[in-house]
C-alpha positions in Angstrom: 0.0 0.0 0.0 2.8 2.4 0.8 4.6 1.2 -2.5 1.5 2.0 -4.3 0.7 5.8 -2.7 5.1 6.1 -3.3 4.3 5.5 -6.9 0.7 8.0 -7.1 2.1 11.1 -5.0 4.3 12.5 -7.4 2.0 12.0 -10.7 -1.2 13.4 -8.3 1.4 16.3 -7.3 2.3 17.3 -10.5 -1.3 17.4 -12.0 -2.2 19.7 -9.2 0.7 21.8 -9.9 -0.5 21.8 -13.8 -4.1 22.7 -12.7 -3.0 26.0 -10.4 -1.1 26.9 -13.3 -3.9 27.2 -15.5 -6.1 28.8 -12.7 -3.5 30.8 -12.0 -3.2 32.2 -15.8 -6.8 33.0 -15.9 -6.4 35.5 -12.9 -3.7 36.8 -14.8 -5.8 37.6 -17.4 -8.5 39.1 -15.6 -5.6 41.2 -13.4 -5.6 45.1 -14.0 -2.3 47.0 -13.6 -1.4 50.6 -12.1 -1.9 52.0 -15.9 -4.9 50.8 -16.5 -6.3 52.6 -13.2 -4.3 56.1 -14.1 -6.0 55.7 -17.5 -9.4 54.8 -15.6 -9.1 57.4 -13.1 -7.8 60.2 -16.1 -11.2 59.7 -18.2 -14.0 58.7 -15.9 -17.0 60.5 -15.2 -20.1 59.6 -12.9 -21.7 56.5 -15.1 -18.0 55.3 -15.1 -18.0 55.4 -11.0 -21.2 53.8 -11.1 -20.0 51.0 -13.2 -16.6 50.7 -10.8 -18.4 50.5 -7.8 -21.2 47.7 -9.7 -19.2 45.5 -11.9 -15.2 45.9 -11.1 -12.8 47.6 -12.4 -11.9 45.5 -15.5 -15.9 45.9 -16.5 -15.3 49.7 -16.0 -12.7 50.1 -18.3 -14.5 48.4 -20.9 -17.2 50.2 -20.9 -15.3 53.4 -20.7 -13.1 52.5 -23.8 -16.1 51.2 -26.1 -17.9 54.5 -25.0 -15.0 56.3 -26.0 -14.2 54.6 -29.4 -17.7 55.5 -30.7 -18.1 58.3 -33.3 -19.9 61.5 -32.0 -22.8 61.1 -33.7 -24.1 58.0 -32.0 -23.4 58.8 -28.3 -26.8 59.8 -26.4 -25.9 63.2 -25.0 -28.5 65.8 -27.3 -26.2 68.1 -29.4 -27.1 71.0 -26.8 -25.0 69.5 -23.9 -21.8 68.8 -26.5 -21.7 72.1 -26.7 -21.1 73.4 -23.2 
């Protein structure tokens, strides 16, 4: 029995070790870095806030960069509040 859990441990070890790899790439991904919040912080408004404090920061950003890389003429604001 020992022989056998010997002979298991290391193969068991190392496909745990292969699994928190993978988990651990996938929080990489998600992961946000100090420019991302300077560029965050640099452009956001109130709805931007809002979205922070509801959906994260990585949601946030986003949001704030699709917003942003939309032409002029389809955002929502009436033309009277572009000009101000």
């Amino acid at each position: 029995m020992q022989g056998l859990a010997g002979l298991l441990f290391p193969a068991v070890l190392m496909l745990f070790a292969l699994a928190m790899e993978r988990v651990q790439a996938g929080l990489d991904r998600l992961s946000v870095g100090p420019a991302h919040v300077e560029e965050f912080l640099e452009a956001a408004d109130e709805t931007d806030v809002s979205n922070l404090a509801k959906d994260g920061l990585p949601a946030a950003l986003d949001e704030l960069r699709s917003r942003r890389s939309k032409p002029i003429a389809e955002t929502d604001e009436p033309e009277s509040s572009r000009a101000s």
